[in-house]
N, CA and C atoms as an extended XYZ file, in Angstrom:
429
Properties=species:S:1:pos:R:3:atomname:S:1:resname:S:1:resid:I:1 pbc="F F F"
N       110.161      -18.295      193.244 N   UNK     1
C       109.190      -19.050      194.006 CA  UNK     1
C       109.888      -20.219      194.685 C   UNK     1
N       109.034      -20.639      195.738 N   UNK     2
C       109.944      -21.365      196.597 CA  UNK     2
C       109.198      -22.416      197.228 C   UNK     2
N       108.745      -23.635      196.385 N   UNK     3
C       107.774      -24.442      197.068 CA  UNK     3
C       107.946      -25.235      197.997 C   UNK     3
N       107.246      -25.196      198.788 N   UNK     4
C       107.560      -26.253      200.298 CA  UNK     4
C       106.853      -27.565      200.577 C   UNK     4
N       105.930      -27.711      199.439 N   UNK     5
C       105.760      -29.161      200.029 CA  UNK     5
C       105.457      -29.725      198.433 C   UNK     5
N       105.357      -31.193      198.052 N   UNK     6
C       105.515      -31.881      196.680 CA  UNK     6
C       104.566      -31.405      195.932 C   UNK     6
N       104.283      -31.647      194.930 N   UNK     7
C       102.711      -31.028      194.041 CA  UNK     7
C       102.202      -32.284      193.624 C   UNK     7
N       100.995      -32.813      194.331 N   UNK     8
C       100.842      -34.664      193.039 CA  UNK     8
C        99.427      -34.010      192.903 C   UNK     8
N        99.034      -34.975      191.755 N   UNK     9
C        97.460      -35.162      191.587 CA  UNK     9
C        96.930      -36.161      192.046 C   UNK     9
N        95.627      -35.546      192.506 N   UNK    10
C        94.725      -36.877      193.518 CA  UNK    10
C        94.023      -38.185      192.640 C   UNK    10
N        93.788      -38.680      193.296 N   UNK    11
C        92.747      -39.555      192.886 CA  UNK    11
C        91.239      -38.842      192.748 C   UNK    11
N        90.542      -40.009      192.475 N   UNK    12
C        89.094      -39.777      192.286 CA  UNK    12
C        88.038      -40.053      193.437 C   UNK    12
N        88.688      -40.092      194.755 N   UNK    13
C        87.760      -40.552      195.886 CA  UNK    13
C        87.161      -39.477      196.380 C   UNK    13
N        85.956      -40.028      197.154 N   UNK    14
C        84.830      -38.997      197.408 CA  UNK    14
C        85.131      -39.317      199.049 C   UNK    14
N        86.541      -40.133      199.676 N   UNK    15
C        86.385      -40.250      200.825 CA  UNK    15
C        87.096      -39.057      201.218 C   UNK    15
N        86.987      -39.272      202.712 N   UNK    16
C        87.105      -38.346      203.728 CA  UNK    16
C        88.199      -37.072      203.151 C   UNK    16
N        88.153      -36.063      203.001 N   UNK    17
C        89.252      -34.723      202.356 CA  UNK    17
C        90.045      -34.563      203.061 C   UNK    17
N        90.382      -34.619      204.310 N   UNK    18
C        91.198      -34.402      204.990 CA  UNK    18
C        92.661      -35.531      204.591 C   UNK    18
N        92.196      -36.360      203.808 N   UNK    19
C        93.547      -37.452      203.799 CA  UNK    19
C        94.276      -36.852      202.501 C   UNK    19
N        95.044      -37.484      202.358 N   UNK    20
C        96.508      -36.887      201.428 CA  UNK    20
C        95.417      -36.966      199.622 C   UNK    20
N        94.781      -38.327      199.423 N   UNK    21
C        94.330      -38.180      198.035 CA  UNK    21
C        95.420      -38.261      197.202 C   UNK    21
N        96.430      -38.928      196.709 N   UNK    22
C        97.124      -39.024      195.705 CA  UNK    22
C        96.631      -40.065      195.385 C   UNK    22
N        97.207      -40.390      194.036 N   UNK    23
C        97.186      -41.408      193.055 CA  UNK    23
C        98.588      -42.633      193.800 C   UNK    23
N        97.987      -43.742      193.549 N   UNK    24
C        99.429      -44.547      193.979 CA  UNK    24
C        99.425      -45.555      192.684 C   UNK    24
N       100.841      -45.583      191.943 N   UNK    25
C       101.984      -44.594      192.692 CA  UNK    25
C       101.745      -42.975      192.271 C   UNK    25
N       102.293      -42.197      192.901 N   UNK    26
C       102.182      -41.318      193.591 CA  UNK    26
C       102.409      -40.680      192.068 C   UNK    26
N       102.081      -39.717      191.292 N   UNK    27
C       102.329      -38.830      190.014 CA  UNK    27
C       102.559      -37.254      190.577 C   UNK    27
N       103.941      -36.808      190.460 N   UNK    28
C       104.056      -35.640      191.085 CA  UNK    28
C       104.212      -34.389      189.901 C   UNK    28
N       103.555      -33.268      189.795 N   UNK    29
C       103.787      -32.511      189.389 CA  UNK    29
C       104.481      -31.191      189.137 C   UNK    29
N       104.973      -31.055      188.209 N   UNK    30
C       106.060      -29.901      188.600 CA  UNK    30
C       105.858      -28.444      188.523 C   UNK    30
N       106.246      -27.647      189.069 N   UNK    31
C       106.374      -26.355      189.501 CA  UNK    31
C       105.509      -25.629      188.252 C   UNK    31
N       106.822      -25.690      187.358 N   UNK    32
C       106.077      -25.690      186.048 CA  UNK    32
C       104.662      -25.393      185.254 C   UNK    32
N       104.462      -26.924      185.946 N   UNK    33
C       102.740      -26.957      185.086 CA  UNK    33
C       102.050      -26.235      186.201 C   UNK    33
N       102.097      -25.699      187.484 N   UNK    34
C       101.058      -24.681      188.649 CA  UNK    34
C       101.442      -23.814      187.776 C   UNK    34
N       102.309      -22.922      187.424 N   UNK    35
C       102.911      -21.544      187.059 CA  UNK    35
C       101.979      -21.358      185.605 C   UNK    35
N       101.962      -22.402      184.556 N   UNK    36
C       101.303      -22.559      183.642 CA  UNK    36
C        99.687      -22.594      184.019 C   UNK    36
N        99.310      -22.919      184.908 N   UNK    37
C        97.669      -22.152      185.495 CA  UNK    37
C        97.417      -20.747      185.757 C   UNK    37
N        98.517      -20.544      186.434 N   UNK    38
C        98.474      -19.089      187.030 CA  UNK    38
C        98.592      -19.196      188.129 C   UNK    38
N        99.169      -20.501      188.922 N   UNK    39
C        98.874      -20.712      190.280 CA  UNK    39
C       100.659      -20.196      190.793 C   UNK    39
N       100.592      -18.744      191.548 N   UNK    40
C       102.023      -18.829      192.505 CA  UNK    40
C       102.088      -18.888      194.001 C   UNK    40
N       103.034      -19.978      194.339 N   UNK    41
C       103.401      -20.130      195.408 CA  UNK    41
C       104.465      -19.938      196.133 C   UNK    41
N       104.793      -19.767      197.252 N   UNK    42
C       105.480      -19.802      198.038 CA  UNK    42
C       105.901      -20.008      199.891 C   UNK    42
N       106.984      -20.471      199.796 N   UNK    43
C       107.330      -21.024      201.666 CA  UNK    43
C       107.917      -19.648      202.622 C   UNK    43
N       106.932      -18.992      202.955 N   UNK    44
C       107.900      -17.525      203.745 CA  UNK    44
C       108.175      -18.317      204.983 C   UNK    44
N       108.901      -16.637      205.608 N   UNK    45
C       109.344      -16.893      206.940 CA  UNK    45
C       107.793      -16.678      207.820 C   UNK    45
N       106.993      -17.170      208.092 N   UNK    46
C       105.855      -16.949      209.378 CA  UNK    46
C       106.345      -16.133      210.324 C   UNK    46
N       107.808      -16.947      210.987 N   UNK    47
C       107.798      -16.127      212.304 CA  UNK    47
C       107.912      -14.726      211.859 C   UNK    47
N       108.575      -14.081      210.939 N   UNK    48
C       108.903      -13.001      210.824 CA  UNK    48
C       108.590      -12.334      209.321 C   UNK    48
N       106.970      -12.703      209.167 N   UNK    49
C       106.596      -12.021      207.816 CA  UNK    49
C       106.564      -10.525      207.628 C   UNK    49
N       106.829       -9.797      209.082 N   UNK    50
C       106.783       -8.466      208.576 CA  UNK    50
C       107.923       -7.808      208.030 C   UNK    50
N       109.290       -8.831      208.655 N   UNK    51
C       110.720       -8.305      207.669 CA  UNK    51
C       110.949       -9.259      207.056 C   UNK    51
N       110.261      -10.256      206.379 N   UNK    52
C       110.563      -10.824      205.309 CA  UNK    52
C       111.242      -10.479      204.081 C   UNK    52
N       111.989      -10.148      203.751 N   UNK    53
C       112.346       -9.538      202.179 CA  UNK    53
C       111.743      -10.313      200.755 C   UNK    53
N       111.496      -11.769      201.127 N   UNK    54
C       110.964      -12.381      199.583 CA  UNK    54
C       109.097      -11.647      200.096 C   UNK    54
N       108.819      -11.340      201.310 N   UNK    55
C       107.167      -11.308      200.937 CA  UNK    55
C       107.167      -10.013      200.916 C   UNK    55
N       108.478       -8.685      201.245 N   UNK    56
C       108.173       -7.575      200.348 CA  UNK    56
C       108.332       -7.300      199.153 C   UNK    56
N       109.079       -8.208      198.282 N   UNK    57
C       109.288       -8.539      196.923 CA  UNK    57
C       107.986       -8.955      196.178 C   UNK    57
N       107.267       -9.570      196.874 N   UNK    58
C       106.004      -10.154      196.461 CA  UNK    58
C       105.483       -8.705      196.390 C   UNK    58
N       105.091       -8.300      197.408 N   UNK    59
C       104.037       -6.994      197.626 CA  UNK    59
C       104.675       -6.110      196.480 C   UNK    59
N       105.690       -5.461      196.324 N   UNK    60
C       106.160       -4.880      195.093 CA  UNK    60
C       105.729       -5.477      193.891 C   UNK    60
N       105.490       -7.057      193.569 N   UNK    61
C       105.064       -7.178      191.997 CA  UNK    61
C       104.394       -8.004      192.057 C   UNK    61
N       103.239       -7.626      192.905 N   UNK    62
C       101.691       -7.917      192.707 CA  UNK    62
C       100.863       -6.976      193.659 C   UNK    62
N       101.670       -5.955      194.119 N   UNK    63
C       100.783       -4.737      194.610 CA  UNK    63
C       100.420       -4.974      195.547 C   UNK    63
N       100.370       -3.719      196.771 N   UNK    64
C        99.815       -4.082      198.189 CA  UNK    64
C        98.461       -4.509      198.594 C   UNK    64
N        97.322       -3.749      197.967 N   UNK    65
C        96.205       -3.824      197.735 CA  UNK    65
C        95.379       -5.331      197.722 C   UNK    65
N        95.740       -5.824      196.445 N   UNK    66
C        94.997       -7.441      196.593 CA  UNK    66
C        93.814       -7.435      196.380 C   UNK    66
N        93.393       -6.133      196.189 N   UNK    67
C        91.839       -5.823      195.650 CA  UNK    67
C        91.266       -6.935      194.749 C   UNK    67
N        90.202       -7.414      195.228 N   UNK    68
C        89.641       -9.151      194.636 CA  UNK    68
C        88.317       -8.829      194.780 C   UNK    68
N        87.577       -9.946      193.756 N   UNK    69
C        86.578      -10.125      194.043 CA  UNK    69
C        86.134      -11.735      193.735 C   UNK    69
N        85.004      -12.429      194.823 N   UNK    70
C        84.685      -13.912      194.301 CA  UNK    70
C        83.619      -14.112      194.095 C   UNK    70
N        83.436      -15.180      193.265 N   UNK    71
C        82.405      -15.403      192.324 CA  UNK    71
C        81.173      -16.433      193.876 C   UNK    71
N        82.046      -16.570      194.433 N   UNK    72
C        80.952      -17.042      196.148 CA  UNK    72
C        81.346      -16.555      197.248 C   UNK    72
N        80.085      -16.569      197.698 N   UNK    73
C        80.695      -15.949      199.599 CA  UNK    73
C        81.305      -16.296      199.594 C   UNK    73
N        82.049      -15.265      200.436 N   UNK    74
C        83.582      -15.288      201.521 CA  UNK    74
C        83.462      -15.261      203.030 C   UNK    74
N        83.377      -16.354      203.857 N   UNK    75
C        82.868      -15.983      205.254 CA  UNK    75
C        84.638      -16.167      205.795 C   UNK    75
N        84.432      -15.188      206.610 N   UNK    76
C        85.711      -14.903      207.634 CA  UNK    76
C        85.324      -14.987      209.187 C   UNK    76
N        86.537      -15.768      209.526 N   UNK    77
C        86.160      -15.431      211.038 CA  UNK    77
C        87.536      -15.301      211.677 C   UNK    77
N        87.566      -14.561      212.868 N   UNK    78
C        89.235      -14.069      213.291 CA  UNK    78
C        89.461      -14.695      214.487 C   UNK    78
N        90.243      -16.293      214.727 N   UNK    79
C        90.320      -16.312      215.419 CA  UNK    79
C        91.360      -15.445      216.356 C   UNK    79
N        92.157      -15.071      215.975 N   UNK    80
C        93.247      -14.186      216.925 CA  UNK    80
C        93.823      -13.389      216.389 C   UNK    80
N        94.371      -12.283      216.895 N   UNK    81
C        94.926      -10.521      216.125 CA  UNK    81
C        93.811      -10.062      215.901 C   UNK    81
N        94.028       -9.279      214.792 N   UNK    82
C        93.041       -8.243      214.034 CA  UNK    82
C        93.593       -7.752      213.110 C   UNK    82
N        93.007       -7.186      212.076 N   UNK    83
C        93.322       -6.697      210.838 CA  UNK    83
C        91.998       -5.954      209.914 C   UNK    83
N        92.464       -4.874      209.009 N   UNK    84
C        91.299       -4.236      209.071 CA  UNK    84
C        90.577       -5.256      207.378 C   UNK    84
N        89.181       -4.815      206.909 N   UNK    85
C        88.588       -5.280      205.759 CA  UNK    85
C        87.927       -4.413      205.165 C   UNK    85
N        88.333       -3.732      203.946 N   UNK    86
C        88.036       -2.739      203.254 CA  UNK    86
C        87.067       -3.362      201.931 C   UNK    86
N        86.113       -2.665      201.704 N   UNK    87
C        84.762       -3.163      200.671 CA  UNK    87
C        84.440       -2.209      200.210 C   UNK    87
N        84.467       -2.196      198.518 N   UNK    88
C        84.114       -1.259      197.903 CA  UNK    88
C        82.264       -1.543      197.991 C   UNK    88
N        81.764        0.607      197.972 N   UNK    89
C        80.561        0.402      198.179 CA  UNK    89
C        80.006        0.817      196.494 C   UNK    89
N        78.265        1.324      196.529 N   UNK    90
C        77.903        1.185      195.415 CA  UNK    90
C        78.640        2.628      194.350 C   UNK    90
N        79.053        3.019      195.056 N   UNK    91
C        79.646        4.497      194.674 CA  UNK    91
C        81.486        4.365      194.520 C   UNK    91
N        81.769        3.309      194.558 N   UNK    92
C        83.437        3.038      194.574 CA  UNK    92
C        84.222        3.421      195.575 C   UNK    92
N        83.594        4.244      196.448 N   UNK    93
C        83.896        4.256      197.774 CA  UNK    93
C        84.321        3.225      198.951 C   UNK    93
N        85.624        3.496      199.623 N   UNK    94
C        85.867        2.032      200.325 CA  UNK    94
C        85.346        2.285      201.361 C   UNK    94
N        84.915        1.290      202.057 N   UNK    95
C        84.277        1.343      203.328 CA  UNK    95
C        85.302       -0.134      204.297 C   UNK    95
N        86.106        0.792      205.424 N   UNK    96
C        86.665       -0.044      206.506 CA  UNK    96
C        86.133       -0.432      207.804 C   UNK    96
N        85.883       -1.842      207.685 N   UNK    97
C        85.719       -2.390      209.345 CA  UNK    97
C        86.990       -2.691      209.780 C   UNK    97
N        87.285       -2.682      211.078 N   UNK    98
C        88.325       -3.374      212.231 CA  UNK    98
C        87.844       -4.492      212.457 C   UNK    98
N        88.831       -5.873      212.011 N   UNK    99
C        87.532       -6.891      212.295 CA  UNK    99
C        88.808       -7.900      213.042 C   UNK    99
N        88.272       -7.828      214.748 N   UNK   100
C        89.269       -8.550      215.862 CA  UNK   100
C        88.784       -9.807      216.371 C   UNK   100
N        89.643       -9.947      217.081 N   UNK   101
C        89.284      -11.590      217.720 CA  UNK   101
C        87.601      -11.876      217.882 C   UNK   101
N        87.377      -12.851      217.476 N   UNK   102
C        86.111      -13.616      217.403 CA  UNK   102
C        85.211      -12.652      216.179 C   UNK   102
N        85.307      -11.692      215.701 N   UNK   103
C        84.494      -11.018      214.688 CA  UNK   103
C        84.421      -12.018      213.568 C   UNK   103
N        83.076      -11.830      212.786 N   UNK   104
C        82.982      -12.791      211.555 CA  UNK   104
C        82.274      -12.038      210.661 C   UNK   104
N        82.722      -12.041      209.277 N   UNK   105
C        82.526      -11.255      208.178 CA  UNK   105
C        82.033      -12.217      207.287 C   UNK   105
N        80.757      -11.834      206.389 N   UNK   106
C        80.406      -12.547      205.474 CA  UNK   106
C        80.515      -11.497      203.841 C   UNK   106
N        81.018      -11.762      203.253 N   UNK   107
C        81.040      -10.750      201.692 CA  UNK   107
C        80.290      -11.390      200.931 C   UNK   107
N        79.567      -11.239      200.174 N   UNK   108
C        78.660      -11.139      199.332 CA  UNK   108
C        79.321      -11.426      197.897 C   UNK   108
N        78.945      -11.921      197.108 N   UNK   109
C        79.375      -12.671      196.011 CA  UNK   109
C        79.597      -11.487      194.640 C   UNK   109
N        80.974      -11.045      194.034 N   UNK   110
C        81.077       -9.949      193.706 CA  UNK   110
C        81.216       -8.640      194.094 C   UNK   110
N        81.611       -8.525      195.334 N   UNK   111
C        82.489       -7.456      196.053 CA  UNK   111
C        83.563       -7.058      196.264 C   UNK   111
N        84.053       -6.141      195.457 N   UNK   112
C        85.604       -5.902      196.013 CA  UNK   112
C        86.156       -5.534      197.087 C   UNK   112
N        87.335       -6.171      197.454 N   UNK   113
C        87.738       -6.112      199.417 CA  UNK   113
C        89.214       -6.249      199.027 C   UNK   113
N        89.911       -5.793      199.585 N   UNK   114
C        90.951       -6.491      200.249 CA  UNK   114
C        91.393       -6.445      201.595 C   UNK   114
N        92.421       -7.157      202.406 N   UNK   115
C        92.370       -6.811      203.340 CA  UNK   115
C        93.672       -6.788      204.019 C   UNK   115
N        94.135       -5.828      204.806 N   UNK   116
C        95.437       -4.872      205.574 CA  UNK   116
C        95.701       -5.574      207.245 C   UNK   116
N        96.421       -5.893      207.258 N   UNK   117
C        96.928       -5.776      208.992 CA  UNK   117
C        96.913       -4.444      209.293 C   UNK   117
N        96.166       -4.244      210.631 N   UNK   118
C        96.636       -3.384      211.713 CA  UNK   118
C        98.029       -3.274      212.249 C   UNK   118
N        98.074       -2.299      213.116 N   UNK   119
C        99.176       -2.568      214.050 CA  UNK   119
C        99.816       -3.324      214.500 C   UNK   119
N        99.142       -4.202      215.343 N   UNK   120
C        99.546       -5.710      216.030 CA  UNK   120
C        99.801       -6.318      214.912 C   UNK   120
N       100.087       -6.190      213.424 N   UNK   121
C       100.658       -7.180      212.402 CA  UNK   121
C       100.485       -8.906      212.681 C   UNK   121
N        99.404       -8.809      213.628 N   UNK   122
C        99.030      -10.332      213.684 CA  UNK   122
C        97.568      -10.701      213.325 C   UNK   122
N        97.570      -11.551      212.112 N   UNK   123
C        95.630      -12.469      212.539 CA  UNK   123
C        96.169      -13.767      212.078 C   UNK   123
N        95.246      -14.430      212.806 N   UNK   124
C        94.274      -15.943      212.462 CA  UNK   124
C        92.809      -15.708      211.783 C   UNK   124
N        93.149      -16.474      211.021 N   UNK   125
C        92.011      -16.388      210.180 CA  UNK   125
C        91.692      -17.204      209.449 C   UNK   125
N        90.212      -17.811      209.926 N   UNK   126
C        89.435      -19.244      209.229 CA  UNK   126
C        88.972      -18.455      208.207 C   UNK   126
N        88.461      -19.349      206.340 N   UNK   127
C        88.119      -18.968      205.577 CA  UNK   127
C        87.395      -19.586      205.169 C   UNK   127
N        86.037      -19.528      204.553 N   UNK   128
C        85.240      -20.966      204.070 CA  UNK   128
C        84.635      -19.985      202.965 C   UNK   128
N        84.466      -20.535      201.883 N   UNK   129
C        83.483      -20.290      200.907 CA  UNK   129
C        82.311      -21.058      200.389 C   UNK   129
N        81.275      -20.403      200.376 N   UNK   130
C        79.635      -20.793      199.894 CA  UNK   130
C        79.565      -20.547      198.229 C   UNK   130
N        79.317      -22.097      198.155 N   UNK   131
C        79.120      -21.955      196.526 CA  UNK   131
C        77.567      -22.369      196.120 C   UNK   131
N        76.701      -22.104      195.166 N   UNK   132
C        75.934      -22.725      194.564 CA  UNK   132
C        75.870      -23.416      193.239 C   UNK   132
N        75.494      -24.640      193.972 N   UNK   133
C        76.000      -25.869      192.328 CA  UNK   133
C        73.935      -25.869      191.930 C   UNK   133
N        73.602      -25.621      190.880 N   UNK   134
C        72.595      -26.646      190.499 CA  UNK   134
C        71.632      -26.277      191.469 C   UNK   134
N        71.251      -24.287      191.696 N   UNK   135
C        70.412      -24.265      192.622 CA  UNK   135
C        70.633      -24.487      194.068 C   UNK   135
N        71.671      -25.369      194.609 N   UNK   136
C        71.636      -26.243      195.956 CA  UNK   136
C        72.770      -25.599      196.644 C   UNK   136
N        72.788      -25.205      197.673 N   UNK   137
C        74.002      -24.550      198.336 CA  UNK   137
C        75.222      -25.749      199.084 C   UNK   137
N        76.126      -25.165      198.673 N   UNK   138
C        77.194      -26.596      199.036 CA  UNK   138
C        78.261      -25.315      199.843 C   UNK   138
N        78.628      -25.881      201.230 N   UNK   139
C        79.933      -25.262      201.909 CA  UNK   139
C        81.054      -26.102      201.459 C   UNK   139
N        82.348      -24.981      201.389 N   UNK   140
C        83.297      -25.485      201.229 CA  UNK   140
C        84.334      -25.409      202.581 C   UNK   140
N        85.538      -26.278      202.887 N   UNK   141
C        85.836      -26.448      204.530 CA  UNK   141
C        86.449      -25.709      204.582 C   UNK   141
N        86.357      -25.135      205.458 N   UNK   142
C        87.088      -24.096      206.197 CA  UNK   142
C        88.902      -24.374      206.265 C   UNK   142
N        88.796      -23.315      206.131 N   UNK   143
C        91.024      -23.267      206.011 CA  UNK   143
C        91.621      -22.533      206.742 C   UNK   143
């Protein structure tokens, strides 16, 4: 694994999310204690993820598939490329959409999907998840 940017823990502010949120001084955490969650990361090559060799290493030992499911909506939206989204139906049967520029997908809470590049080996893709706290529906920001 190959991390690319520091690991700290935040503070306790309810201001704006977009700002950094650390603790000052700054308490950084190590590699270590993510790996001890279950959390893995890594810094690929972007420009060239399709001959990457560490992200076909990945795909070898954690499988191409990625077959998931979440405990809240999953809304997708594409801003650019395309890539396909496979959903298991009530029969275990997969069912594939082509889902291209500007398409938006909402999954349903407990569905298995994963999802494949097409051809063009290119997407953008915003992600937001819908949670319910306490009855009350809360969005989470888009990534």
């Amino acid at each position: 694994m190959n991390r690319h940017l520091p690991l700290i823990t935040l503070d306790d502010s309810d201001e704006d999310q977009t700002l950094p949120h650390h603790k000052t001084p700054k308490e950084f955490v190590s590699l270590d204690q993510l790996v001890e969650l279950g959390v893995l990361s890594w810094k690929l090559d972007a420009d060239n993820h399709g001959n990457d060799p560490e992200m076909k290493k990945i795909h070898e030992e954690h499988g191409d598939t990625y077959m998931h499911f979440h405990t809240d909506e999953e809304i997708l939206f594409c801003a650019a490329g395309s890539r396909y989204c496979d959903v298991k139906d009530h029969n275990d049967a997969w069912i594939r959409e082509w889902v291209k520029k500007g398409g938006m997908i909402i999954l349903p809470v407990r569905i298995y999907h994963h999802f494949t590049l097409d051809e063009s080996n290119y997407i953008k893709v915003l992600i937001a998840y819908l949670q319910v706290f306490y009855g009350e529906t809360a969005t989470f920001f888009w990534f």
